[in-house]
C-alpha positions as CSV (number, residue, x, y, z in Angstrom):
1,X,11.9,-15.8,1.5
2,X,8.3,-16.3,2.6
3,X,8.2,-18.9,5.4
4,X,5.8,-19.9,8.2
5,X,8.6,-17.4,10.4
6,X,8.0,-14.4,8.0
7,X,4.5,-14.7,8.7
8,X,4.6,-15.4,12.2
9,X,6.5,-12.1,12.2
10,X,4.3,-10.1,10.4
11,X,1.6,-11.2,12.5
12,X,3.2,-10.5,15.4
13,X,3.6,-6.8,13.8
14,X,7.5,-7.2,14.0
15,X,8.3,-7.0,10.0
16,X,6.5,-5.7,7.4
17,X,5.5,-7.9,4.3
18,X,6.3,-6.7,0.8
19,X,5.4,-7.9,-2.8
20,X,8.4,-8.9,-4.8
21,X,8.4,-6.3,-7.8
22,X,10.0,-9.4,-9.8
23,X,6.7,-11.2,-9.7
24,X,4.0,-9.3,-10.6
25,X,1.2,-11.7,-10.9
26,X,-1.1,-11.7,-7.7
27,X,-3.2,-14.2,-5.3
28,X,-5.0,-11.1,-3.6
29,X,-6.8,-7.9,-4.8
30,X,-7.5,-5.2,-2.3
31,X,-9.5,-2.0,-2.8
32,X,-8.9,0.5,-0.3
33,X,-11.3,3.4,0.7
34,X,-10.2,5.8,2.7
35,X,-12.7,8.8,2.8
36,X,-16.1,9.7,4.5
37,X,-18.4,7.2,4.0
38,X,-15.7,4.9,2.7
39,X,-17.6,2.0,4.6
40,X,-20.7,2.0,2.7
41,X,-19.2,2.3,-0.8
42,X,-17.3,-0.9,0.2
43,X,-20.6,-2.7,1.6
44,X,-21.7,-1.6,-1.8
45,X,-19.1,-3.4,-3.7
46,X,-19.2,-6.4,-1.4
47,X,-22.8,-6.8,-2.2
48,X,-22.6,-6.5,-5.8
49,X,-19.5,-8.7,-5.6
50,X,-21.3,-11.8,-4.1
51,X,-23.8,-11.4,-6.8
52,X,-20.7,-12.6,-8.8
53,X,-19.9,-15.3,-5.9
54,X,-16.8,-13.1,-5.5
55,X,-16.6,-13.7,-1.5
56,X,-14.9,-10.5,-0.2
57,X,-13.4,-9.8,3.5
58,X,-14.1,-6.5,4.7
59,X,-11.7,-4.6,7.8
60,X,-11.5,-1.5,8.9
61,X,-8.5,0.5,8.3
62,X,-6.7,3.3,10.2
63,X,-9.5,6.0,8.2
64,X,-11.7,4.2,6.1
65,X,-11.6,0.0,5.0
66,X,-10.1,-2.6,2.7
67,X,-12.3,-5.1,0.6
68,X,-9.8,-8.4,0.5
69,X,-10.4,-10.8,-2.7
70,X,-8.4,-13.7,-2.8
71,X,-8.0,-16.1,-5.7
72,X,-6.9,-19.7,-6.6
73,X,-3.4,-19.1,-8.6
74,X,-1.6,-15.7,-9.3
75,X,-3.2,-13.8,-11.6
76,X,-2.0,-10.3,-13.6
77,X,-2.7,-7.5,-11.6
78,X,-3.9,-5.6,-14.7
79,X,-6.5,-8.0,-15.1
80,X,-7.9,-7.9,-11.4
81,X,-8.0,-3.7,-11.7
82,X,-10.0,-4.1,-15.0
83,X,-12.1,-6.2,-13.3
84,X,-12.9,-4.3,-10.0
85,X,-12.4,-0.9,-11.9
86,X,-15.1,-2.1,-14.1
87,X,-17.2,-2.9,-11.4
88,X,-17.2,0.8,-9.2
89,X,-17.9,2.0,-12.6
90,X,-21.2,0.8,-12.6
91,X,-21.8,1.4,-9.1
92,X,-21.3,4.7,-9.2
93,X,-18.1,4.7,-7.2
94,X,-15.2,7.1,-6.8
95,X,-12.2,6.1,-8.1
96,X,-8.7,8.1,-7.1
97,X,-7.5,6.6,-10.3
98,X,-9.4,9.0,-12.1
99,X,-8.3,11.5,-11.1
100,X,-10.2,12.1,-7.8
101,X,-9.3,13.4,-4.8
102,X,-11.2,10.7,-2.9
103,X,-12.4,7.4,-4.0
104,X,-11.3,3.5,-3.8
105,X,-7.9,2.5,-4.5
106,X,-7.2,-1.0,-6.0
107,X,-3.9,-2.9,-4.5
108,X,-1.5,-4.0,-6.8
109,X,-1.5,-0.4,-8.7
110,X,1.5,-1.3,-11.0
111,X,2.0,-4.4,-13.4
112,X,5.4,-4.6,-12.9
113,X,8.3,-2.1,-11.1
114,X,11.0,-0.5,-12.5
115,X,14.9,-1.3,-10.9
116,X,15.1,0.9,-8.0
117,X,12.0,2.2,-7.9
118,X,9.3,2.4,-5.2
119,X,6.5,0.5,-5.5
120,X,2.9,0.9,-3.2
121,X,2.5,-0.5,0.0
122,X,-0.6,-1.2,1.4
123,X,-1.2,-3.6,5.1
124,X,-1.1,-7.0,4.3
125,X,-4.0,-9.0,5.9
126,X,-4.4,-9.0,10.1
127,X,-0.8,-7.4,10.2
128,X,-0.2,-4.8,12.5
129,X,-1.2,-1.1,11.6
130,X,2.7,0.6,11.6
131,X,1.5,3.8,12.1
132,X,-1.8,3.3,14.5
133,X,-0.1,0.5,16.1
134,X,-2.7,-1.7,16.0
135,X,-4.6,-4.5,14.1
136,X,-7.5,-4.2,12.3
137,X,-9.7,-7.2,12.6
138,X,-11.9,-8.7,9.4
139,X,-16.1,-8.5,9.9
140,X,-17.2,-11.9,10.4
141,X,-15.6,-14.1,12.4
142,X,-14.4,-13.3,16.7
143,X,-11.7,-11.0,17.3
144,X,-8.8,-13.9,17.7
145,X,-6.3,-15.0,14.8
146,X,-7.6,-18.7,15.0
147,X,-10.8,-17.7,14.4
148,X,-9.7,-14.7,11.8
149,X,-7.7,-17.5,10.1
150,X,-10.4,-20.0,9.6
151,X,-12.6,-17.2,7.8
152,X,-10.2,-16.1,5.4
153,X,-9.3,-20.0,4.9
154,X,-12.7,-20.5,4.1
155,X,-13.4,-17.7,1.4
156,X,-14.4,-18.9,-2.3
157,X,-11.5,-18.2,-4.2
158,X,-11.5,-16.8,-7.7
159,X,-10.2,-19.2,-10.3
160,X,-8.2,-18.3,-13.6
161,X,-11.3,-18.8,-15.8
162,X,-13.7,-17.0,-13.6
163,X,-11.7,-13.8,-14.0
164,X,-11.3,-14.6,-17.7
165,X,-15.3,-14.5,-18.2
166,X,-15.7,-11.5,-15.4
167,X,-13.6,-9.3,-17.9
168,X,-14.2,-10.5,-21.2
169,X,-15.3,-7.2,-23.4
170,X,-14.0,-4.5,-20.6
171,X,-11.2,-2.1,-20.9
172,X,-8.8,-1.7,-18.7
173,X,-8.3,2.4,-17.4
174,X,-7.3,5.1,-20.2
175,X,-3.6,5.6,-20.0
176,X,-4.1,8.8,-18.7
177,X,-6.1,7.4,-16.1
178,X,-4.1,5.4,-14.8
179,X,-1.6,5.6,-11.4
180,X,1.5,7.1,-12.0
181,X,4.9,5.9,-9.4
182,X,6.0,9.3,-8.3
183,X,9.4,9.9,-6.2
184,X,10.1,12.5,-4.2
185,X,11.3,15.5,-5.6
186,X,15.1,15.8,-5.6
187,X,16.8,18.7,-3.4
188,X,18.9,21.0,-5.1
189,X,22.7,21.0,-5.0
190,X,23.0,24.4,-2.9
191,X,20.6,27.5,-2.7
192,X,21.1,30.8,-3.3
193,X,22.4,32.0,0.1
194,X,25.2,28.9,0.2
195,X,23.3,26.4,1.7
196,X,24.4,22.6,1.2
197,X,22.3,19.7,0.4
198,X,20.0,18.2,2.3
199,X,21.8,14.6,2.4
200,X,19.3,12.0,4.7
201,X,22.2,9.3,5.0
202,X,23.4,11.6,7.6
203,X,20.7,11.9,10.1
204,X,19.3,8.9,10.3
205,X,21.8,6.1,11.8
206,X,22.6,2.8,11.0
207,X,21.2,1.2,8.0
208,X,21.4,-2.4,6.6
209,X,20.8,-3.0,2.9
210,X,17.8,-5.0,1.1
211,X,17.7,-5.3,-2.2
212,X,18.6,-1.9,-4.1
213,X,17.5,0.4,-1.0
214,X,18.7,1.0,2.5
215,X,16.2,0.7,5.1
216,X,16.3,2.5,8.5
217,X,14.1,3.9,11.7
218,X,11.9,6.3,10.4
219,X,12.4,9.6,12.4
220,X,8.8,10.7,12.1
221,X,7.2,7.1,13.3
222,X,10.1,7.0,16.4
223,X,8.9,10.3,17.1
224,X,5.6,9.0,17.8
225,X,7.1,5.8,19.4
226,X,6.8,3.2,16.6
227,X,8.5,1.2,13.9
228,X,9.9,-1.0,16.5
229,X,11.7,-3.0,13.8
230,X,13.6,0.3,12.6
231,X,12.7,-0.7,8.8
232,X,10.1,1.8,8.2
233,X,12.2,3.8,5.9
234,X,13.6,3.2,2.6
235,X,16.2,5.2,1.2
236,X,17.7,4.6,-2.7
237,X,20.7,3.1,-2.8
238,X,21.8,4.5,-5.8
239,X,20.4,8.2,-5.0
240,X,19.6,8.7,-1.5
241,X,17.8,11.8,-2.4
242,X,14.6,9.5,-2.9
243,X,13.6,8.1,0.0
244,X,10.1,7.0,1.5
245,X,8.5,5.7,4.6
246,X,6.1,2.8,4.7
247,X,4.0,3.5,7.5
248,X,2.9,6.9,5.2
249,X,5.1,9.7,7.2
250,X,5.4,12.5,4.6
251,X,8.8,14.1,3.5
252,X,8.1,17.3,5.3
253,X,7.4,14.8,8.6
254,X,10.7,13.3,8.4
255,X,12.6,16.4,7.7
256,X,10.8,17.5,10.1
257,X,11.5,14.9,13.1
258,X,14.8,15.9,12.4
259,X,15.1,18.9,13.1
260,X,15.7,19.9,9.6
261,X,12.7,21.1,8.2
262,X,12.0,22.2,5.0
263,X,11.9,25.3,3.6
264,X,9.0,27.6,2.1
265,X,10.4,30.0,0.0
266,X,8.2,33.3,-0.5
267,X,7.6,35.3,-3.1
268,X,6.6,38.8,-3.1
């Protein structure tokens, strides 16, 4: 449950806040951009937001930024990408949706999740950076939560109607444009030469259950001396073979950080 403690602790970088797949209307949009000259396609959008009076909170990120936009009620995430979407459009843009190797991603990516699957994770607002360790403070207002809070607080918030009127006549992206959830890519059984499967459950250590996945220390981020909270990685309960780590370590990391990397094959 979401209570003044839960966000104590994520301000305190000691958990990690997650949206509930179960309700996928939204209260905040944010477009990450996380490639050279990220910042200035963001100032970009910010202008061109506030044109809309759309008031947007700008923060750095680990590579690039995150523009925040926060509205009145939850609102379908399907309508704030169409929305946003529409807007880089015109700007000129990139957008990874498309199909680019670079551009601005906008946060929720999915309408709703499927049971048992992953979903994106992106830093909630003034939480701690898992894997730089640090926090990432908004442009205008003094480097202390207080005064951070009291600027966020004060943003115009988009209402229902607003929204409504912002999108009325746009698309939303082509199907085929659109982000895809993709899992890891299941191990095979045994190779050629006799080798067993690859089974994660027994490397890692304890684990406690939430929801339909485990969660445990992610090898790759202890490696590097974080996720404190050991809850950095998520393993499927029902197939451990898909598992994933928060804080962004790749598969090849953590097979790596445990001494079990994986294997190239070569052909000739």
């Amino acid at each position: 449950m979401l209570t003044n403690q839960t966000v104590l602790g994520h301000l305190e970088g000691e958990i990690t806040l997650a949206i509930n797949p179960s309700t996928p209307p939204c209260k905040s949009v944010a477009i990450d951009a996380d490639y050279r000259h990220a910042m200035k396609d963001l100032l970009k959008l910010q202008f061109y937001l506030s044109q809309d009076w759309v008031a947007s909170a700008l923060e750095m990120s680990k590579q690039g930024g995150h523009l925040w936009i926060f509205l009145v009620t939850p609102l379908p995430a399907s309508e704030c990408r169409i929305y946003v979407h529409d807007l880089a459009r015109r700007l000129g843009a990139p957008l990874k949706d498309a199909g680019l190797a670079d551009g601005i991603e906008v946060f929720p990516k999915h309408d709703a999740i499927a049971p048992g699957d992953f979903g994106n994770a992106i830093r909630g607002p003034l939480g701690i950076h898992r894997g730089a360790n640090r926090r990432f403070w908004f442009y205008g207002a003094d480097y202390t939560l207080q005064a951070q809070m009291e600027f966020l607080n004060s943003l115009r918030k988009v209402t229902e109607d607003e929204l409504r009127k912002f999108i009325v006549g746009k698309e939303p992206p082509r199907p085929e444009l659109a982000p895809r959830l993709t899992r890891n890519a299941p191990v095979r059984r045994q190779s050629g030469n006799g080798r067993s499967e690859f089974r994660i459950l027994q490397h890692v250590g304890s684990v406690r259950r939430v929801g339909r996945n485990y969660v445990a220390r992610c090898p790759s981020c202890a490696e590097s001396g974080h996720d404190r909270c050991g809850d950095n990685l998520a393993i499927l309960i029902e197939d451990p073979r898909f598992y994933h780590c928060w804080a962004g370590c790749t598969k090849e990391m953590i097979r790596a950080a445990l001494g079990c990397p994986i294997r190239v094959r070569s052909y000739t």
